[in-house]
FIKE-434007 format. One record per residue (C-alpha): residue number from 0; x, y, z. Coordinates in Angstrom, 2 decimals, always signed. Layout:
N
- NUM  X  Y  Z
...
//
This chain:
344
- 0  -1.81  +55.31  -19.44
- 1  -1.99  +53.07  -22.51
- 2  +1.07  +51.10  -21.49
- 3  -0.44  +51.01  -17.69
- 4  -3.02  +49.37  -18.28
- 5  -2.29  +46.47  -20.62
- 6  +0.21  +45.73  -17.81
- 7  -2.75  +45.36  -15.72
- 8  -4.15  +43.47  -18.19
- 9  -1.54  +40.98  -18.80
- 10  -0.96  +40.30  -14.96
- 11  -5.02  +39.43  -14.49
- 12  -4.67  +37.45  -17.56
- 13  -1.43  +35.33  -16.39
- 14  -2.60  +34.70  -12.94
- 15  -5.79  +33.71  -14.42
- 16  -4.17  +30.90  -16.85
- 17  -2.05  +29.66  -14.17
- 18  -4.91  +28.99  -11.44
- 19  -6.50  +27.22  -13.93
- 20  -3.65  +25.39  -14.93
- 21  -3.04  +24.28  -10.91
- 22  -7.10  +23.60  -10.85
- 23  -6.39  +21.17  -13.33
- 24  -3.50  +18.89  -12.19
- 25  -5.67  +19.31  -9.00
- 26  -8.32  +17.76  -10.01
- 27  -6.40  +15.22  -12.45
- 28  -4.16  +14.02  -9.45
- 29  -7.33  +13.45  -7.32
- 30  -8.56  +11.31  -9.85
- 31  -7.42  +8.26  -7.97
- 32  -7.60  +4.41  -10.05
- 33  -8.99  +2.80  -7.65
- 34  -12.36  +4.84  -8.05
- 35  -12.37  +3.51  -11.10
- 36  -11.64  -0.23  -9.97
- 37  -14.60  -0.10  -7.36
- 38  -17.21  +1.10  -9.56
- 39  -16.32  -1.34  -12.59
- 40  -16.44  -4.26  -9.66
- 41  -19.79  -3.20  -8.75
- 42  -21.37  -2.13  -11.94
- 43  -21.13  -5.99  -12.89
- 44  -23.32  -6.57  -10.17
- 45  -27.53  -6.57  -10.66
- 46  -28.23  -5.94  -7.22
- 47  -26.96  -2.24  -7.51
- 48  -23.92  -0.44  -6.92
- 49  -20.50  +0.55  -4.85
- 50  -18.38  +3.52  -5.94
- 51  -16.10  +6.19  -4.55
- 52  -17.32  +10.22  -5.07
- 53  -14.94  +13.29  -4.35
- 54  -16.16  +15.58  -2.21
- 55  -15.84  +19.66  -3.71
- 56  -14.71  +21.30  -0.45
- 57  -10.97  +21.17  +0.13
- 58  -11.90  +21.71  +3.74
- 59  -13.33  +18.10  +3.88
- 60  -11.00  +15.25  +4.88
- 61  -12.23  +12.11  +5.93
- 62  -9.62  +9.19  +7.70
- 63  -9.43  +7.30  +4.81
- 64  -8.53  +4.71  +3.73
- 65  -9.81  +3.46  +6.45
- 66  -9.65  -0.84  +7.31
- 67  -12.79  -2.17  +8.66
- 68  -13.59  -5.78  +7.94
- 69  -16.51  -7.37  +6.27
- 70  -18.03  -9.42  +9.95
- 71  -18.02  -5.47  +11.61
- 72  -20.17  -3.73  +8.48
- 73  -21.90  -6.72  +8.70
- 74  -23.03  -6.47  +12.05
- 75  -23.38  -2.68  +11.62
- 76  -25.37  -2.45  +9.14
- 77  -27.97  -4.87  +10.16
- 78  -28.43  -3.10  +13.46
- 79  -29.60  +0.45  +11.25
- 80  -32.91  +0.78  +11.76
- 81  -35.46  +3.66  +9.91
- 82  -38.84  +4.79  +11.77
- 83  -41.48  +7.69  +11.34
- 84  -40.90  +10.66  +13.22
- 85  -43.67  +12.77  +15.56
- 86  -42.93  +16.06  +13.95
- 87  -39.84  +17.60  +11.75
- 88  -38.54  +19.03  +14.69
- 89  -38.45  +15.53  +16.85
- 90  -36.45  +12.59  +16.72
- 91  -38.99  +10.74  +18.40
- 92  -40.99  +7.33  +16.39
- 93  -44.73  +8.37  +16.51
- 94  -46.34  +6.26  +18.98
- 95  -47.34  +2.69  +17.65
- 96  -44.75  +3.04  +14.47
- 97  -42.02  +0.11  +14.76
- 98  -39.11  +0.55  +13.42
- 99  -37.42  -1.31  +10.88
- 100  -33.98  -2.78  +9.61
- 101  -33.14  -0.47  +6.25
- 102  -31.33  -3.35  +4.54
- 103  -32.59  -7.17  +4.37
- 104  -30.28  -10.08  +4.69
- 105  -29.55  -9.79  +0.93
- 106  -28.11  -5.95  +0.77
- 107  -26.03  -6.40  +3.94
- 108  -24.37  -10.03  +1.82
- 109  -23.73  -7.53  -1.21
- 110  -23.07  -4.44  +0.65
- 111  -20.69  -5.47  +3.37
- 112  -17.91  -6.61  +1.30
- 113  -18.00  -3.65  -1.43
- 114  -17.69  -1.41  +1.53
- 115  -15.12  -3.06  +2.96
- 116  -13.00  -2.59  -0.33
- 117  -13.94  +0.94  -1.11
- 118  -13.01  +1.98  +2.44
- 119  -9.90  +0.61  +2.19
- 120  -9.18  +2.04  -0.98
- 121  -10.57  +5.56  -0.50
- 122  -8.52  +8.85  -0.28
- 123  -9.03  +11.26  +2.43
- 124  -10.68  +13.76  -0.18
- 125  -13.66  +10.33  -1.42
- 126  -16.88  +9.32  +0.47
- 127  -18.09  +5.71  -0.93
- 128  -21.65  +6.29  -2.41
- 129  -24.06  +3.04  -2.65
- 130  -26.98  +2.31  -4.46
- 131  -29.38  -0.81  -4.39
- 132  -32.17  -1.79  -6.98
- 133  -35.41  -2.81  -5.93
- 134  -34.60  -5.67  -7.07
- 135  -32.31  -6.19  -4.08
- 136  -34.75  -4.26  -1.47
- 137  -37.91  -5.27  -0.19
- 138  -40.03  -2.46  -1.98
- 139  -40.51  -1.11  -5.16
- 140  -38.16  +2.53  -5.08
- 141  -34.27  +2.13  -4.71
- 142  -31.75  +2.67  -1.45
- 143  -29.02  +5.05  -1.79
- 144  -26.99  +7.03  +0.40
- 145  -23.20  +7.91  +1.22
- 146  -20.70  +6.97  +3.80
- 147  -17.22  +7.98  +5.09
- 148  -14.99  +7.45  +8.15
- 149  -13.74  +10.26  +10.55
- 150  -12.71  +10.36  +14.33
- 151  -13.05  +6.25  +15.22
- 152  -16.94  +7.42  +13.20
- 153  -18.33  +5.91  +10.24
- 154  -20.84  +8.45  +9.00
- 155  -23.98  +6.96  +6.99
- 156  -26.62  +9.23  +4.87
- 157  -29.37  +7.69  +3.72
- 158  -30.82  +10.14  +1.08
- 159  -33.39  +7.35  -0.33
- 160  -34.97  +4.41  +1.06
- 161  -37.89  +3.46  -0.82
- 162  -38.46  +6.61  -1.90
- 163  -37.73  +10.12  -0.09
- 164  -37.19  +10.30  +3.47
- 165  -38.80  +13.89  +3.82
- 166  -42.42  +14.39  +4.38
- 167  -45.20  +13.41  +1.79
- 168  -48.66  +15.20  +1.29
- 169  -51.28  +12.86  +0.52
- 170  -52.76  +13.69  -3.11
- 171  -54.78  +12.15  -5.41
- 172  -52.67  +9.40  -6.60
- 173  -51.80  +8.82  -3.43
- 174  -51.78  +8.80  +0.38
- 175  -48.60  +11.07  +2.11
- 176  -46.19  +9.97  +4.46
- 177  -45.15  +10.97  +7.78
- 178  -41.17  +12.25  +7.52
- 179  -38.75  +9.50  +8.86
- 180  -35.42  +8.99  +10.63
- 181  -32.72  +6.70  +10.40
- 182  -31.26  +5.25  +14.36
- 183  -28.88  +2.26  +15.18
- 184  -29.68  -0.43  +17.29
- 185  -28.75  +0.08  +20.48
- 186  -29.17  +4.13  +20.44
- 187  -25.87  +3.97  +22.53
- 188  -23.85  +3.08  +19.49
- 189  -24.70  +6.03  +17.25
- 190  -26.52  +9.98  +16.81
- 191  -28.11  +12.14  +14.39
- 192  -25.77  +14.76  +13.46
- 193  -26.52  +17.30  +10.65
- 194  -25.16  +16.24  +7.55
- 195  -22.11  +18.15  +6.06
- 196  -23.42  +20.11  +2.39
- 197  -20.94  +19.05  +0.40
- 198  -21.33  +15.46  +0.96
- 199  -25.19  +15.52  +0.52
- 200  -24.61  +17.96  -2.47
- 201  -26.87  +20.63  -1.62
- 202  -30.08  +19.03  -0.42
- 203  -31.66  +20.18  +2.88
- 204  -32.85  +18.58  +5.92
- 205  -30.75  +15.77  +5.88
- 206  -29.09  +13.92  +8.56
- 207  -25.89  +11.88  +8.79
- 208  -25.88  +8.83  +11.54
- 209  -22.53  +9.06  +13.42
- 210  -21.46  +5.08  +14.27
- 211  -18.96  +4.44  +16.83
- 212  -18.29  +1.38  +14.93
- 213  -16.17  -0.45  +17.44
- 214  -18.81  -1.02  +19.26
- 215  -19.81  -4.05  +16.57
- 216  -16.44  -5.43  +16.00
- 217  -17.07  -9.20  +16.83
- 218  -14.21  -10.10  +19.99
- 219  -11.96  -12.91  +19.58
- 220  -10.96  -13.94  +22.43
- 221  -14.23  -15.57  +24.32
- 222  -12.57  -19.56  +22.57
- 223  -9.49  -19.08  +24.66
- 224  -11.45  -18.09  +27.79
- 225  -14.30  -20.80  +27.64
- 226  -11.34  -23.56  +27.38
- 227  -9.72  -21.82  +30.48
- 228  -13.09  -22.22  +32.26
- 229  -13.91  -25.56  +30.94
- 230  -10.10  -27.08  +32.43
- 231  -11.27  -28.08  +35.56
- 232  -13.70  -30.58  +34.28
- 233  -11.10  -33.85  +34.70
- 234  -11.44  -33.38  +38.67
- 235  -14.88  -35.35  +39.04
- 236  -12.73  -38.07  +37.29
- 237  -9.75  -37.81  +39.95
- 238  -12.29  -38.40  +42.85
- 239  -13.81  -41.11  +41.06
- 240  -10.25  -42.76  +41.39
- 241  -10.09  -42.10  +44.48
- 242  -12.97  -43.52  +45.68
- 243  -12.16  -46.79  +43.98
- 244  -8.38  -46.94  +45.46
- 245  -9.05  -46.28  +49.39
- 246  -4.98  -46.88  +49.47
- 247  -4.71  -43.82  +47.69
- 248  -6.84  -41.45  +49.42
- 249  -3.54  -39.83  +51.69
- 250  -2.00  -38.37  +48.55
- 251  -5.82  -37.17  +47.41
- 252  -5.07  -33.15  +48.93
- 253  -1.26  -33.27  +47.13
- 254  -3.57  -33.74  +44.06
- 255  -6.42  -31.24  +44.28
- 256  -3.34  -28.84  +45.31
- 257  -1.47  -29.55  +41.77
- 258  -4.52  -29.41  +39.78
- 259  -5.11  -25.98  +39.44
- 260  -1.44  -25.24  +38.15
- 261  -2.16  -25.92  +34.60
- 262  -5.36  -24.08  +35.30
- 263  -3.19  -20.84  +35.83
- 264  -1.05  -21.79  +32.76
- 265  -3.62  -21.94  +30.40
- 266  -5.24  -18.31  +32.12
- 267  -1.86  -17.22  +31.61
- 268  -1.18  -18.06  +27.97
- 269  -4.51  -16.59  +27.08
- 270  -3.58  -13.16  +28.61
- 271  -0.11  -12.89  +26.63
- 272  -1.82  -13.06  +22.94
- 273  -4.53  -10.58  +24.44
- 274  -1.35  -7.84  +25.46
- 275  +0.39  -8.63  +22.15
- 276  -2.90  -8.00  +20.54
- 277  -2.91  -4.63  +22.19
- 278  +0.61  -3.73  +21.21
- 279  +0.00  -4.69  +17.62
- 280  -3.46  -2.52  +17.51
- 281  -0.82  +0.77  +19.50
- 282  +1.86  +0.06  +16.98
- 283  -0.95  +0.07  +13.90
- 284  -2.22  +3.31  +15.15
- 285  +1.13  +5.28  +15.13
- 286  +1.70  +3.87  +11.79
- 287  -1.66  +5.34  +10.70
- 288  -0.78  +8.43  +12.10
- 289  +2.65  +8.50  +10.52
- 290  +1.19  +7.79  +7.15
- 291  -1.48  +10.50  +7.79
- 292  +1.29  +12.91  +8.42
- 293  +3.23  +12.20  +5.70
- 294  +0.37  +12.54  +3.23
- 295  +0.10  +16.61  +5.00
- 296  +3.80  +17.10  +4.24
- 297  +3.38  +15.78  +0.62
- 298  +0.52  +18.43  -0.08
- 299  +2.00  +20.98  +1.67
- 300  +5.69  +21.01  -0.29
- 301  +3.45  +20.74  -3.42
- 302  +1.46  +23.55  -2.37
- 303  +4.91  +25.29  -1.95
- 304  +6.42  +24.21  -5.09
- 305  +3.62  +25.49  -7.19
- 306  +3.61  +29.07  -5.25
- 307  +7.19  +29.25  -5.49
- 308  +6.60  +28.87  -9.70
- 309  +4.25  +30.95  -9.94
- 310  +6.63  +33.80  -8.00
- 311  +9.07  +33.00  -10.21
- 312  +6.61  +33.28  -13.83
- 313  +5.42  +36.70  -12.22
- 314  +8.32  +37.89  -11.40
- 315  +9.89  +37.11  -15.17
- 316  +6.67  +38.77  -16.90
- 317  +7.23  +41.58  -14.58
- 318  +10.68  +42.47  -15.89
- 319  +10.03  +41.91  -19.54
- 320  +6.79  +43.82  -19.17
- 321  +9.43  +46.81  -17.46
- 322  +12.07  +46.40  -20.36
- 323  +8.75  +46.74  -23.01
- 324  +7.56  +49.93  -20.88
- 325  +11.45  +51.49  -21.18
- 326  +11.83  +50.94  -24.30
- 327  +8.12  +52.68  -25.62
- 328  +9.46  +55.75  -23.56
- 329  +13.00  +56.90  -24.20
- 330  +11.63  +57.99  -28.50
- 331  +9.40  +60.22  -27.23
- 332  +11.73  +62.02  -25.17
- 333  +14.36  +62.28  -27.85
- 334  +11.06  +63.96  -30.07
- 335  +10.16  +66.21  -27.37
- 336  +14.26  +67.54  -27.27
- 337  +14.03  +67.88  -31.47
- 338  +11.03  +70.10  -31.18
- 339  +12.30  +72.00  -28.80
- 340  +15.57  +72.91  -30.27
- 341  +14.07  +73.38  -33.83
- 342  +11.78  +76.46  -31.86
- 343  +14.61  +77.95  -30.66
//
């Protein structure tokens, strides 16, 4: 019984040690330098700060890193917009309330660039966390919140904006504050979705704003298609000619006939860099994908590797704990045969 149950003991004790050995190349390998790079960028910066934060829940996997340029979070985040709301249980603005941009013309000049970096340098497991002084912001109580990309969807919390978004009771020091909600400009363009707990870290009633960010990536292709539309413009001049030189005016319909040739050139050059565009975007997304797969396999063989030695430790304890077991039996036995014989 004795034996039995330090066995028991030993076995809780090893499988103990070597979880929290695995916990703890874990958690060192998701300790990724770049973090580190982000926040030391921002922290030298008064207005306030950029940095990445791991989520705790190894279900949580955002499609990071993720490559959105500075002119798109620009645009995005000057079109979120923060408003009182009716009741807790509407997403409605209370009638007369106007709602209004959450970051000025200054946070969106420090902000949109930081993001752009820590997105791109983000791990599936980070969300980028930002904070701005009130220095930077129009009032006198900071702006922080979180934000992460997943599905073609940057997600944005906004836990403060000059002070708590949840409702206020007036008290003596002070008059309360109707509870408020964060929207996007135009409503098409985003929704409230509840946010996940891990990333808000336990705090209730909070909402996350799901951005289909595409729809504020700036298009570059309205040059090539103004100076296809503005081509025709040297045919006043060809009448003109014309006009002047009555001699000329049999060959005048040969003319208007060839003009539009270079017309359909220029149309047709500007379509060519528009399909190669589109190949290039196909080809970047099967890359992504690639890459995203590749990261799975990595974890998983890991994942393998480390089960497969801790089989193998187990399995070695096992034995020797066996041999020790043997060994503490076969005395007593030869005891038990001496005492017998001696009664006889």
């Amino acid at each position: 019984m004795l034996i039995h149950g330090s066995h028991s003991f030993l076995m809780h004790r090893l499988n103990s040690g070597i979880l929290g050995l695995t916990l703890m190349g874990a958690l060192a390998s998701g300790c990724s330098p770049t973090a580190a790079s982000v926040q030391q960028t921002a922290a030298m910066q008064p207005q306030g700060s950029v940095r990445l934060e791991e989520v705790a829940d190894w279900e949580f996997e955002a499609s990071h890193p993720s490559s959105i340029d500075v002119a798109t979070l620009d645009s995005l985040l000057r079109a979120v917009v923060i408003a009182e709301a009716q009741t807790d249980m509407s997403n409605l603005p209370v009638d007369g309330s106007k709602p209004m941009t959450v970051f000025s013309d200054e946070d969106v000049r420090y902000l949109a660039p930081l993001l752009a970096q820590a997105l791109s340098q983000a791990q599936p497991e980070y969300v980028v966390a930002f904070r701005l002084s009130s220095s930077a912001g129009s009032g006198s109580e900071p702006t922080a919140g979180t934000l992460y990309v997943k599905n073609d969807r940057l997600y944005l919390t906004l836990s403060e904006h000059h002070g708590s978004l949840a409702k206020t009771e007036s008290t003596w020091l002070g008059s309360g504050r109707a509870a408020r909600i964060v929207s996007v400009m135009p409503a098409s363009a985003g929704q409230l979705e509840q946010a996940l707990p891990a990333v808000i870290q336990g705090r209730q009633q909070m909402k996350s704003l799901a951005i289909d960010y595409h729809q504020f990536v700036k298009n570059p292709e309205p040059a090539p298609m103004t100076a296809a539309t503005t081509a025709p413009a040297p045919q006043p001049v060809q009448a003109l000619s014309v006009r002047n030189v009555p001699a000329v005016a049999p060959d005048q319909p040969v003319k208007q006939q060839s003009a539009p040739a270079p017309v359909m050139d220029k149309v047709a050059s500007n379509q060519a860099p528009a399909d190669d565009e589109r190949l290039n975007e196909t080809l970047q997304e099967l890359q992504d994908t690639k890459d995203a797969m590749a990261r799975k396999d990595a974890k998983i063989s890991a994942l393998r590797r480390d089960l497969e030695s801790m089989r193998m430790q187990l399995e070695t304890k096992d034995k020797e704990l066996r041999a020790v077991k043997n060994t503490q039996q076969q005395p007593k036995r030869e005891t038990r045969n001496k005492a017998e014989l001696t009664v006889r």
